[in-house]
Backbone and ligand atoms as CSV (ligand in chain L), in Angstrom:
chain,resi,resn,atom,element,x,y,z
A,1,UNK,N,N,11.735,-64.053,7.122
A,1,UNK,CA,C,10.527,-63.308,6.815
A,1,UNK,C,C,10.490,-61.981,7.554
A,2,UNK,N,N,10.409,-61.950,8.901
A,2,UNK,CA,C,11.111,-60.842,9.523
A,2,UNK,C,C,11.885,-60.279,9.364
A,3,UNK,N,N,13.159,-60.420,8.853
A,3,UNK,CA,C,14.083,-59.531,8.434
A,3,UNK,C,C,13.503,-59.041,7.294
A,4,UNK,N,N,12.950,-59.613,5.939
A,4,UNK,CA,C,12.573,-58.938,4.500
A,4,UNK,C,C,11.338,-57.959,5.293
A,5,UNK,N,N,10.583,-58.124,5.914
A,5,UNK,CA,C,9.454,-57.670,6.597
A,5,UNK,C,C,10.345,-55.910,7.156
A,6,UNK,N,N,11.125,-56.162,7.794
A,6,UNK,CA,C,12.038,-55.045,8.501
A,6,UNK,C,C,12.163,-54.152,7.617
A,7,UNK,N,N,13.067,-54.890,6.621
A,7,UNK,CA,C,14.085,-54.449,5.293
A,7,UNK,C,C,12.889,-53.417,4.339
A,8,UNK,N,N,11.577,-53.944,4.177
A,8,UNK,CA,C,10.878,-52.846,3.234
A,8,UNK,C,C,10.203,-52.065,4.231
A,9,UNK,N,N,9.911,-52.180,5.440
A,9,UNK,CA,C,9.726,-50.949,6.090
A,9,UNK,C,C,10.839,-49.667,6.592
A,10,UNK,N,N,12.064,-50.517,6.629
A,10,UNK,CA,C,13.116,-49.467,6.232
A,10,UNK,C,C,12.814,-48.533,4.903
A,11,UNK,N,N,12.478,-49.396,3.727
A,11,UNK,CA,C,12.523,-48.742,2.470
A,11,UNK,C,C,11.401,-47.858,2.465
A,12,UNK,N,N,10.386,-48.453,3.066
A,12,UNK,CA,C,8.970,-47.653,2.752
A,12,UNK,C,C,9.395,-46.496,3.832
A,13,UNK,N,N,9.892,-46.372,5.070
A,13,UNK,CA,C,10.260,-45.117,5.240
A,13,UNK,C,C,11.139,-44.172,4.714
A,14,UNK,N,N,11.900,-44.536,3.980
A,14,UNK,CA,C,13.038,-43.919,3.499
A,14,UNK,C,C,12.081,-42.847,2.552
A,15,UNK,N,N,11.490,-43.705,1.684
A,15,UNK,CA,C,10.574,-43.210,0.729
A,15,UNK,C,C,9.838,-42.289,0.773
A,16,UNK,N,N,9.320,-42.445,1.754
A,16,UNK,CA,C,7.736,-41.755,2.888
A,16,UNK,C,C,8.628,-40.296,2.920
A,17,UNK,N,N,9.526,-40.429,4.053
A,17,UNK,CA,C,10.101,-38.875,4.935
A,17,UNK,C,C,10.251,-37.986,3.899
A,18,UNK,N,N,10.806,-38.271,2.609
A,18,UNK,CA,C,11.553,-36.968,1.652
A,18,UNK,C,C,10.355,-36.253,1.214
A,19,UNK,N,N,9.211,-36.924,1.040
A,19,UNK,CA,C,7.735,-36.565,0.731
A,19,UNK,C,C,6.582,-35.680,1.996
A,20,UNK,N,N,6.993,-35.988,3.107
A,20,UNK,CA,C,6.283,-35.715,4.239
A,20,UNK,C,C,7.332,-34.205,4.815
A,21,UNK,N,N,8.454,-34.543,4.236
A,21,UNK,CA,C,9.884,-33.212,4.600
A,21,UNK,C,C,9.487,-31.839,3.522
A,22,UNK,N,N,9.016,-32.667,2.362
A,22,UNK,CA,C,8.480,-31.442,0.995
A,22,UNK,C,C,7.365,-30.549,1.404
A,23,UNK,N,N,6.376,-31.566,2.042
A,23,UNK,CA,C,5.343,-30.925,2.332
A,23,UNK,C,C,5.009,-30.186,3.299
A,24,UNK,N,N,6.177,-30.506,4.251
A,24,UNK,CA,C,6.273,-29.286,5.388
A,24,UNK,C,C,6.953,-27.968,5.222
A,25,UNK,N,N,7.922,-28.381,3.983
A,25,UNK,CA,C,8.527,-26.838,3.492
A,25,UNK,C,C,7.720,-25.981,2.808
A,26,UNK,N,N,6.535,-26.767,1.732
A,26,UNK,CA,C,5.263,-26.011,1.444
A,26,UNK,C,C,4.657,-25.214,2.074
A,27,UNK,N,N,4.404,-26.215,3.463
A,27,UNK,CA,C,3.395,-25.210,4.503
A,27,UNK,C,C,4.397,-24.217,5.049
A,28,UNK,N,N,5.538,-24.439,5.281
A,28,UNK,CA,C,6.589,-23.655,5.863
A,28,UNK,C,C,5.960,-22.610,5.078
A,29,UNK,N,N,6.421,-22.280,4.190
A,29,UNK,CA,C,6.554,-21.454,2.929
A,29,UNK,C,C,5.073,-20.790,2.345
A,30,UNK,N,N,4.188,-21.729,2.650
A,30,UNK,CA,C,3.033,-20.814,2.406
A,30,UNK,C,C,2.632,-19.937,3.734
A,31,UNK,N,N,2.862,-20.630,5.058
A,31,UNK,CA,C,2.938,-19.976,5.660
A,31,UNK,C,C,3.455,-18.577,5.963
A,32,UNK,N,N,4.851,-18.410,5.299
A,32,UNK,CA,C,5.827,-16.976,5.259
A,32,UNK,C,C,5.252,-15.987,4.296
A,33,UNK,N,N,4.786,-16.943,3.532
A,33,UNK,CA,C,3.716,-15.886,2.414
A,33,UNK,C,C,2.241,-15.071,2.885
A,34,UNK,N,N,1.909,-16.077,3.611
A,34,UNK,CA,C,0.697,-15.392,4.370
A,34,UNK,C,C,1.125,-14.577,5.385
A,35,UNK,N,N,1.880,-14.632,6.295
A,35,UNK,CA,C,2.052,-13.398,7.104
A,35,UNK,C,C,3.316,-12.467,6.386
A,36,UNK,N,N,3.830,-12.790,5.443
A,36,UNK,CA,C,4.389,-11.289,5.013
A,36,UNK,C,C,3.208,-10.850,4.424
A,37,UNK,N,N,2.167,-11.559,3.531
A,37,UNK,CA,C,1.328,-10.569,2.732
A,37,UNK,C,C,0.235,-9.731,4.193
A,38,UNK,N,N,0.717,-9.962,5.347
A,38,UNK,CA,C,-0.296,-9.551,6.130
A,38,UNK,C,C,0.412,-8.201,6.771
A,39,UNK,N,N,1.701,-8.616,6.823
A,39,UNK,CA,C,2.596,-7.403,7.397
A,39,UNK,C,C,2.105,-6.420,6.610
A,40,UNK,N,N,2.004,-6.657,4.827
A,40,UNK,CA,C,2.680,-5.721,4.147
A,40,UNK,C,C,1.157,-4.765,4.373
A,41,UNK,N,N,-0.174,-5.734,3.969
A,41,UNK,CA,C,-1.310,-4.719,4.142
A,41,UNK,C,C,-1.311,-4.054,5.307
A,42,UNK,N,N,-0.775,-4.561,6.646
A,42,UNK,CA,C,-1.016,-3.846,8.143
A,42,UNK,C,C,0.091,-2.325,7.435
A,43,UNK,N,N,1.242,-2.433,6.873
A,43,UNK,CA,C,1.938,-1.126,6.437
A,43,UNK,C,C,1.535,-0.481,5.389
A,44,UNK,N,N,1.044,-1.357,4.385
A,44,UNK,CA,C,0.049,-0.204,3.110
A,44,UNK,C,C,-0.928,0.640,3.354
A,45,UNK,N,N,-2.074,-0.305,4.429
A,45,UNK,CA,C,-2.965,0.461,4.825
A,45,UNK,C,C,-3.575,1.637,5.466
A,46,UNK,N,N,-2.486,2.205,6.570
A,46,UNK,CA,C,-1.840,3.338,7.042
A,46,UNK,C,C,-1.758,4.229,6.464
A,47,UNK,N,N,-0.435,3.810,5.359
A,47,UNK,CA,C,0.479,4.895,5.059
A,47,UNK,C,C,-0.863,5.442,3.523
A,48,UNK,N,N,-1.413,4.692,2.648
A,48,UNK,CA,C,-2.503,5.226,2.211
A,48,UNK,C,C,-3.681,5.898,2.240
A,49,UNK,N,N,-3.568,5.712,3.838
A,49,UNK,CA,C,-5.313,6.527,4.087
A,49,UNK,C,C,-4.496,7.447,4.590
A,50,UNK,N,N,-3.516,7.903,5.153
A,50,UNK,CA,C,-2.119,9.146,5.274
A,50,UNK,C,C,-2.278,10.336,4.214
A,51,UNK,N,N,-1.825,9.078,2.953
A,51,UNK,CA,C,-1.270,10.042,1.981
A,51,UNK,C,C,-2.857,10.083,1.390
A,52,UNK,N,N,-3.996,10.279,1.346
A,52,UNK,CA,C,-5.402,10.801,1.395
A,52,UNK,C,C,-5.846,11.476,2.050
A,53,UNK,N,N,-5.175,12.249,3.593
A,53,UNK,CA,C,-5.995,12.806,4.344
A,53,UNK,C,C,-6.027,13.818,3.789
A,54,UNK,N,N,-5.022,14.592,2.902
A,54,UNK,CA,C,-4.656,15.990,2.758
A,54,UNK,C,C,-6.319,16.758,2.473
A,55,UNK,N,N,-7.105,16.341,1.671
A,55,UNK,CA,C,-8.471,16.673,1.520
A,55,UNK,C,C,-9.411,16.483,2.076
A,56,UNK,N,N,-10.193,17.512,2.251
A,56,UNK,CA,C,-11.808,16.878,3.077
A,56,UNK,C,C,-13.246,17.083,2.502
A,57,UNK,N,N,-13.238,16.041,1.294
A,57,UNK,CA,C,-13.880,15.376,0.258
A,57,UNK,C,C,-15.096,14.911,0.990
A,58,UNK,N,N,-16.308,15.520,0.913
A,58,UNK,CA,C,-17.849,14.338,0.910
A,58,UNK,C,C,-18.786,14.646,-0.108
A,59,UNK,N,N,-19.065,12.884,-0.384
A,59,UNK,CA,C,-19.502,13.259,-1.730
A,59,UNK,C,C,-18.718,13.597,-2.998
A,60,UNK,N,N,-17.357,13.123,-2.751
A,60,UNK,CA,C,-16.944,13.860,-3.973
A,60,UNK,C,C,-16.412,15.364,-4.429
A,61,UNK,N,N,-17.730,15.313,-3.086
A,61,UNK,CA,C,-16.931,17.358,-3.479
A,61,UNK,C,C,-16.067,17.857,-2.391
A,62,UNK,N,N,-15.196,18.706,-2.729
A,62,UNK,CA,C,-14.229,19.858,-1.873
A,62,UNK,C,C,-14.987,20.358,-0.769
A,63,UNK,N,N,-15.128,19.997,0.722
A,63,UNK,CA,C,-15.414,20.828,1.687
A,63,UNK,C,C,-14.390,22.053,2.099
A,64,UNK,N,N,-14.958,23.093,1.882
A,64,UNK,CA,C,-14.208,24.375,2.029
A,64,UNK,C,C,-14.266,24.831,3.578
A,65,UNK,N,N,-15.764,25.259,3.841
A,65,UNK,CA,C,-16.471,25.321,5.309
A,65,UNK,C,C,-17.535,24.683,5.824
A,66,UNK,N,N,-17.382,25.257,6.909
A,66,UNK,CA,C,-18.706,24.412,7.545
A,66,UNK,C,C,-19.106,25.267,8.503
A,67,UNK,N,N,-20.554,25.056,9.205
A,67,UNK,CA,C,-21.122,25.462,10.310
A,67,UNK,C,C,-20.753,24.678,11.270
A,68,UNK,N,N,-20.674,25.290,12.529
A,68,UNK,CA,C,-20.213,24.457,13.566
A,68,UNK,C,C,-20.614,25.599,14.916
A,69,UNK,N,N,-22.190,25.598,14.902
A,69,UNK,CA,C,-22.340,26.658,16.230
A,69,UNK,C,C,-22.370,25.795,17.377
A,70,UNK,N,N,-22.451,24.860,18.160
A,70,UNK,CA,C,-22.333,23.831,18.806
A,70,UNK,C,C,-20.865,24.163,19.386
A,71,UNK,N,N,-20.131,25.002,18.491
A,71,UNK,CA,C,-18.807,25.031,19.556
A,71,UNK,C,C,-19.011,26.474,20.635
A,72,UNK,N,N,-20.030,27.321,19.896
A,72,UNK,CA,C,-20.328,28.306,20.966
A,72,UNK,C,C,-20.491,28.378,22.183
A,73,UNK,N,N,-20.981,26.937,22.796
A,73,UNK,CA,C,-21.503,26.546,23.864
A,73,UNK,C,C,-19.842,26.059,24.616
A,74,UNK,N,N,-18.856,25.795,23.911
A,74,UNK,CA,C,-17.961,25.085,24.738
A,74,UNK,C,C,-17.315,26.401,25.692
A,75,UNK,N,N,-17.073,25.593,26.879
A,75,UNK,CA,C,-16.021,26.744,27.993
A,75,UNK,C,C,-14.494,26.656,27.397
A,76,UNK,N,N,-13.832,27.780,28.334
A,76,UNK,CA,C,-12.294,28.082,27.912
A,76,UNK,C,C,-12.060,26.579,28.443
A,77,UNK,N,N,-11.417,25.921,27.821
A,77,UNK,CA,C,-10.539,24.565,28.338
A,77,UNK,C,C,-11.576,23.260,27.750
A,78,UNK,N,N,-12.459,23.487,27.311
A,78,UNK,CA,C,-13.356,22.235,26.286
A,78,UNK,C,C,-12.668,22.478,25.167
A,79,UNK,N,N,-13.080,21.346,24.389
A,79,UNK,CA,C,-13.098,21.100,22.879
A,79,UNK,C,C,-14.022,20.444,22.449
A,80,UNK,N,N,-14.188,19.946,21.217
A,80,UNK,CA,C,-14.954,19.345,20.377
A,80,UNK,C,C,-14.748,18.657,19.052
A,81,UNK,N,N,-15.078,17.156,19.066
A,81,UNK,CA,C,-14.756,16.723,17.699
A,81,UNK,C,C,-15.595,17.151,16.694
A,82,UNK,N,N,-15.103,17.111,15.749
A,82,UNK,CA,C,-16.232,16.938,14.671
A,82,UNK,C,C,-15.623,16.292,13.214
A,83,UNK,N,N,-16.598,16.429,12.365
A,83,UNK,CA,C,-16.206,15.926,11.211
A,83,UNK,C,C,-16.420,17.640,9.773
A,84,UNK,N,N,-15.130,17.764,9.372
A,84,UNK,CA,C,-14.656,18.338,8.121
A,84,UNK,C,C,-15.147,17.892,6.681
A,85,UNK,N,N,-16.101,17.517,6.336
A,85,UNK,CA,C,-15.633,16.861,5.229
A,85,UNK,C,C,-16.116,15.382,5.565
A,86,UNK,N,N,-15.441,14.631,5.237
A,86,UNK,CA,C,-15.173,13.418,5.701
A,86,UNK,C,C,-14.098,13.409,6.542
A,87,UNK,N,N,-13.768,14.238,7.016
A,87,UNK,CA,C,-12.275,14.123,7.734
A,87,UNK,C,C,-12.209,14.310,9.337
A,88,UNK,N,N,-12.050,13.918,10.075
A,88,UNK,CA,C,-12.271,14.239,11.689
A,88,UNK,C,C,-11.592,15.733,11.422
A,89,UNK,N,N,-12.172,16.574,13.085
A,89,UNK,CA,C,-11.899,17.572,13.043
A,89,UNK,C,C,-11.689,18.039,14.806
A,90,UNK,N,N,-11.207,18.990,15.046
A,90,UNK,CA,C,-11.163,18.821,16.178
A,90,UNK,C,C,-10.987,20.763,16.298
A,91,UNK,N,N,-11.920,21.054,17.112
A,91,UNK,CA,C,-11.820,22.421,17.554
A,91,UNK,C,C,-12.115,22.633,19.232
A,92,UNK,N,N,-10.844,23.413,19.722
A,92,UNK,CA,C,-10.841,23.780,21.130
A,92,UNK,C,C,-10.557,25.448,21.224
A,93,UNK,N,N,-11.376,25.408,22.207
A,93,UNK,CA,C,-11.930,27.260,22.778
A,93,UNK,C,C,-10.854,27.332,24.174
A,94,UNK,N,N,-9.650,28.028,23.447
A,94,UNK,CA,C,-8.912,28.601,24.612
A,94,UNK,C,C,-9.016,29.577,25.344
A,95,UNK,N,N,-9.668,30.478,24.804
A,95,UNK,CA,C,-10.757,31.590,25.446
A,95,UNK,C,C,-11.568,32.056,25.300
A,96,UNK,N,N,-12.463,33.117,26.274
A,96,UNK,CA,C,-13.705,33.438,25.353
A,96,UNK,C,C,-13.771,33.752,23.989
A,97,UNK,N,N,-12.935,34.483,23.842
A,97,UNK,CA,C,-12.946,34.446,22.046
A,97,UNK,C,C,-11.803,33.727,21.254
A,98,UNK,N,N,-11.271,33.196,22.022
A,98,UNK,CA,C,-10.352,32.355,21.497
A,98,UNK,C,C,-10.057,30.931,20.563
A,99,UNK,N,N,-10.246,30.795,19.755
A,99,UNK,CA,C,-10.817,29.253,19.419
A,99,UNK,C,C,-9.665,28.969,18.076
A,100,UNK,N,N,-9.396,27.265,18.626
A,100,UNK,CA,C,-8.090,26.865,17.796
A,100,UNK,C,C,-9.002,25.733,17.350
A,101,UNK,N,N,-8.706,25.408,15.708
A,101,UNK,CA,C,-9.009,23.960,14.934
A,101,UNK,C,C,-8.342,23.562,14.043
A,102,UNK,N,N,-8.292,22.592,13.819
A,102,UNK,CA,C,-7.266,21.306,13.228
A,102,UNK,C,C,-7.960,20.364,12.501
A,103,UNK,N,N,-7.234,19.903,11.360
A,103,UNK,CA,C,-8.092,18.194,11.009
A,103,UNK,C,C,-7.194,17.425,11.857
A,104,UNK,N,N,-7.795,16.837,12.453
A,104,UNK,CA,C,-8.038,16.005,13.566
A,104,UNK,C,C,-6.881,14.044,12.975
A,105,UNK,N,N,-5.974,14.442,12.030
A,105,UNK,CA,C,-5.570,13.090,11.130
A,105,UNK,C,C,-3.792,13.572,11.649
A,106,UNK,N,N,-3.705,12.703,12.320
A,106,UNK,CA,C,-2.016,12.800,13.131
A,106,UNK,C,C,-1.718,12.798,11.399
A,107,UNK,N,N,-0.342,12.951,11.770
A,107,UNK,CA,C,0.756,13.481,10.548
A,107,UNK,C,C,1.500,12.301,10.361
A,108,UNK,N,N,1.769,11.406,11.486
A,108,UNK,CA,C,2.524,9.889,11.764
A,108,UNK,C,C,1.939,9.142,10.652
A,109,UNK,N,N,0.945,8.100,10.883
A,109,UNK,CA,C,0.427,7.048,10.191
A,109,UNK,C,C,-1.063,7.475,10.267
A,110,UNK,N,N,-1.939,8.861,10.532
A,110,UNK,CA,C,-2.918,8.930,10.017
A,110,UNK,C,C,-4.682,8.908,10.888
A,111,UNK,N,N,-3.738,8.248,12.225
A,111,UNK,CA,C,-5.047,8.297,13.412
A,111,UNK,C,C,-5.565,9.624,13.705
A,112,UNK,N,N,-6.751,9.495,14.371
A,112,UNK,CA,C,-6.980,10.532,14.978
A,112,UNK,C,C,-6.790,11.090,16.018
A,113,UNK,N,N,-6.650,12.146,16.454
A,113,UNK,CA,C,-6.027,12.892,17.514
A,113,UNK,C,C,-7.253,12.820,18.133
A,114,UNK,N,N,-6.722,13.644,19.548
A,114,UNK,CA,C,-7.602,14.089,20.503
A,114,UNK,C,C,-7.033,14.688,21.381
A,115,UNK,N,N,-7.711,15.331,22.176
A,115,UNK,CA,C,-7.312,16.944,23.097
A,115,UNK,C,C,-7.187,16.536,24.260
A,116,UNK,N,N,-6.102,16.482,25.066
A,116,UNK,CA,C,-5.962,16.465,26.633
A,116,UNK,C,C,-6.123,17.375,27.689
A,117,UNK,N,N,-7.020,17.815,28.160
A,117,UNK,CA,C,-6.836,19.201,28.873
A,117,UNK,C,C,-5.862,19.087,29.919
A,118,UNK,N,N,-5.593,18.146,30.629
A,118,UNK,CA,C,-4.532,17.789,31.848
A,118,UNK,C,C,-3.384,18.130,31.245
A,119,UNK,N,N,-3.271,17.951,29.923
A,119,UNK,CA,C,-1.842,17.950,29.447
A,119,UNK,C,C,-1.570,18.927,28.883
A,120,UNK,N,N,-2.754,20.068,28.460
A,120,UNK,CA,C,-2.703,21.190,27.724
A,120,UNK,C,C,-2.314,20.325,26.287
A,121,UNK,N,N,-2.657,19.315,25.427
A,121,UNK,CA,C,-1.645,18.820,24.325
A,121,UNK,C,C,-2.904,18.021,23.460
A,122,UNK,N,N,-2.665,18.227,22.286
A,122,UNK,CA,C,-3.603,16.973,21.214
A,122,UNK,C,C,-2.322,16.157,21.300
A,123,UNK,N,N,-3.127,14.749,21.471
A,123,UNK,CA,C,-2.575,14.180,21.588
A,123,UNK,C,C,-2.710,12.943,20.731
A,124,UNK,N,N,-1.742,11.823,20.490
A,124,UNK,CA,C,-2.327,10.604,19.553
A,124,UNK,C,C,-1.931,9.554,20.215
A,125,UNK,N,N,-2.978,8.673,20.277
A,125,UNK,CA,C,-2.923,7.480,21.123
A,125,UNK,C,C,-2.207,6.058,20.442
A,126,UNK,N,N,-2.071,6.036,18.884
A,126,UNK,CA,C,-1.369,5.403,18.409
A,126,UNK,C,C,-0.361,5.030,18.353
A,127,UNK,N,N,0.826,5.906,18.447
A,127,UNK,CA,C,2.409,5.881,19.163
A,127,UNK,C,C,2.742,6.967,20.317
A,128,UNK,N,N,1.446,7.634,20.725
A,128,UNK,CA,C,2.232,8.594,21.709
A,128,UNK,C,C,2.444,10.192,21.376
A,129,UNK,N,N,1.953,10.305,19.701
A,129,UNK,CA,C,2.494,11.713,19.432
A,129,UNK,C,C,2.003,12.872,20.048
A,130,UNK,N,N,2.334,14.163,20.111
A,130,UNK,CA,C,1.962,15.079,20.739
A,130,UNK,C,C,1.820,16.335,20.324
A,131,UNK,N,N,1.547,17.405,20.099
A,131,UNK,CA,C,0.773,18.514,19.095
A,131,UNK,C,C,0.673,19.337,19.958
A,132,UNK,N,N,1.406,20.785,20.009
A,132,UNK,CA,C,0.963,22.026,20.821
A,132,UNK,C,C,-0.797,22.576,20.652
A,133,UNK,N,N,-1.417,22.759,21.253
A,133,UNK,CA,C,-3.155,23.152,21.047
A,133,UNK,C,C,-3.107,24.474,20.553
A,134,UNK,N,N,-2.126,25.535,21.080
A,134,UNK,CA,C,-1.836,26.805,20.659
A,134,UNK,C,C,-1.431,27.282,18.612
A,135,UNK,N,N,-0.648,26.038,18.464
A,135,UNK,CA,C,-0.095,25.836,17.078
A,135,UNK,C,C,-0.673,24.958,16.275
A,136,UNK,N,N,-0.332,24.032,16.665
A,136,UNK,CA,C,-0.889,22.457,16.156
A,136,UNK,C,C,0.601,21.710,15.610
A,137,UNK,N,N,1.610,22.557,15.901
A,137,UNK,CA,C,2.886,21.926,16.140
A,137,UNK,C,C,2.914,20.763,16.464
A,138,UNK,N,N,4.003,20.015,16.331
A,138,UNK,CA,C,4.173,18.420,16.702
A,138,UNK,C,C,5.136,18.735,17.708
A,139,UNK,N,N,5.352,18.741,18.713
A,139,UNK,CA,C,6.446,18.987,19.590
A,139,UNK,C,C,6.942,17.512,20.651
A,140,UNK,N,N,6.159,16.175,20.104
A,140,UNK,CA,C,6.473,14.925,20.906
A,140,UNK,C,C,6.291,13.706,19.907
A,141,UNK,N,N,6.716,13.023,20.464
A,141,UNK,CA,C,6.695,11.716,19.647
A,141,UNK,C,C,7.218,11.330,17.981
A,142,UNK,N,N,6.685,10.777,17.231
A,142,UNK,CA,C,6.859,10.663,16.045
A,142,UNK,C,C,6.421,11.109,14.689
A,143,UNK,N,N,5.064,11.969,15.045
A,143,UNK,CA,C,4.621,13.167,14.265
A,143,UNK,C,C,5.642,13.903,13.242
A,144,UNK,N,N,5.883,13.885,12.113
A,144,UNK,CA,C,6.662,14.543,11.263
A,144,UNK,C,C,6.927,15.846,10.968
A,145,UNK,N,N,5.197,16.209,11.053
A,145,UNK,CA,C,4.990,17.592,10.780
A,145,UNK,C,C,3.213,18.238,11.356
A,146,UNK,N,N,3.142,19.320,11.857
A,146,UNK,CA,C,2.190,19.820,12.529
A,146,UNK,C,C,1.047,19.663,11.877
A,147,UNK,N,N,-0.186,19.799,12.491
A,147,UNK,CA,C,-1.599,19.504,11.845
A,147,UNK,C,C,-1.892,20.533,11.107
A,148,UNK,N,N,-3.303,19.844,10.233
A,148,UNK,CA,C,-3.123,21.053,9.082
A,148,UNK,C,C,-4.532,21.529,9.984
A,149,UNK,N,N,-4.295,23.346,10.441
A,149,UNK,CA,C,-5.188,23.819,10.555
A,149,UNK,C,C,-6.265,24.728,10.239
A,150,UNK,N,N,-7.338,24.805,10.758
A,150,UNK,CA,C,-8.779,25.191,9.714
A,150,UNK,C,C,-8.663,26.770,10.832
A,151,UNK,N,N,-9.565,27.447,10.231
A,151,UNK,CA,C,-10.001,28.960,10.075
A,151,UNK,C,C,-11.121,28.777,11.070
A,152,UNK,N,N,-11.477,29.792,11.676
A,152,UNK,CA,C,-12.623,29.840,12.647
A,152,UNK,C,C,-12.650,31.079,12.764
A,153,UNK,N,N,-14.547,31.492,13.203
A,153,UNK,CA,C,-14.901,33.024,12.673
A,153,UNK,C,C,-16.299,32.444,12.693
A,154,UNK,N,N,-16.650,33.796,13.903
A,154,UNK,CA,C,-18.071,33.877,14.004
A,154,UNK,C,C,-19.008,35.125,13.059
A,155,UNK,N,N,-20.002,34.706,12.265
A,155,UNK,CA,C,-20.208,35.458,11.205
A,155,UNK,C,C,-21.133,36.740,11.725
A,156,UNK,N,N,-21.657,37.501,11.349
A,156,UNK,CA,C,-22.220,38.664,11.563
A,156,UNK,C,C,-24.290,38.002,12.358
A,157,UNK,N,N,-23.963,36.958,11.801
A,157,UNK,CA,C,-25.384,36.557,12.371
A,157,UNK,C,C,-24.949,35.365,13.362
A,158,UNK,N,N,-23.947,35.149,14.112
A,158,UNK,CA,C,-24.002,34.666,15.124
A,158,UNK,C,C,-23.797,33.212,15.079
A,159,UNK,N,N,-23.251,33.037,13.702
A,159,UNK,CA,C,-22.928,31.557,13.209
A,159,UNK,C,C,-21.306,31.252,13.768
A,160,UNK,N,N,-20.790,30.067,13.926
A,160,UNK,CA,C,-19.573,29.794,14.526
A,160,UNK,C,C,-19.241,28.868,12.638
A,161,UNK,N,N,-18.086,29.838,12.201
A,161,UNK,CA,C,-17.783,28.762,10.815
A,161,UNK,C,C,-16.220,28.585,10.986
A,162,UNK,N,N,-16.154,27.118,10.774
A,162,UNK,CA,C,-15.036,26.688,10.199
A,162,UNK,C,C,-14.671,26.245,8.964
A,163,UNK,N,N,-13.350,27.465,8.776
A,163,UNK,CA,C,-12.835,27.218,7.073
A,163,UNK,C,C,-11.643,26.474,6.806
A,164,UNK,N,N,-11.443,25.660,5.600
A,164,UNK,CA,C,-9.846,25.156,5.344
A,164,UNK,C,C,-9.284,26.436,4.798
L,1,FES,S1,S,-0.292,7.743,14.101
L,1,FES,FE1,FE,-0.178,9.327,15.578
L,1,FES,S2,S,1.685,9.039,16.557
L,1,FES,FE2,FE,1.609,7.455,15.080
């Protein structure tokens, strides 16, 4: 009785494992599906809001210029963020009359920059890239190509405007 007793729990495992082995290659496998489909959005998502920055669209419509007297107030060696459009923006006053601006959307994968005064450099905190303040050159990191920069010009009535 014991031995037949043995003998079909041999069988009933035999049976069991090839079924319990399937279903772990499932999860295996759904598993590989869920984190590639996660890789792939962490790399779509980037490189799409990238290839969108080129415009600075609100509302739909083309932002050309803007007012921006608020930068009047900054000293030689401040800057200031702002928003373009919908688009970050970033303008720094290298001298009294001196004033450099940029859209503010690294050239890499699309973050936003920001201005180091210690370093004299815009800089991007995402991989490290690095941007002359004088140019808007990419002169560090993985940046492809220099920022696209905006027009600045104080108008006859004392307005501070920035143009694309
Ligand atoms: S997104 Fe700026 S360095 Fe990568």
């Amino acid at each position: 009785m014991s031995e037949l007793g043995s003998t079909l729990d041999r069988e009933f495992d035999e049976q069991a494992e090839p079924e319990t082995d399937f279903m772990r290659r499932g999860v295996v496998k759904w598993l590989i599906r869920v984190v590639s489909g996660l890789y792939a959005i962490a790399f779509i998502v980037p490189v799409v809001r990238f290839l969108r920055s080129g415009s600075a669209e609100e509302g739909g419509e083309k932002v050309t210029q803007i007012s921006l007297k608020a930068a009047l107030t900054l000293k030689p060696g401040e800057f200031q963020m702002f928003k373009f459009g919908s688009k970050p923006a970033i303008v720094i006053r290298q001298g009294p009359d001196d004033f450099k601006a940029y859209l503010a959307t690294c050239t890499h994968l699309g973050c936003t920059v920001n201005y180091n005064p210690g370093l004299r450099r815009i800089t991007c905190a995402c991989h490290g890239g690095q941007y002359d303040p004088d140019t808007g050159k990419n002169i560090a990191g993985p940046p492809p190509a220099p920022l696209a920069p905006l027009k600045t010009e104080v108008s006859s009535d004392g307005d501070f405007i920035v143009k694309a």
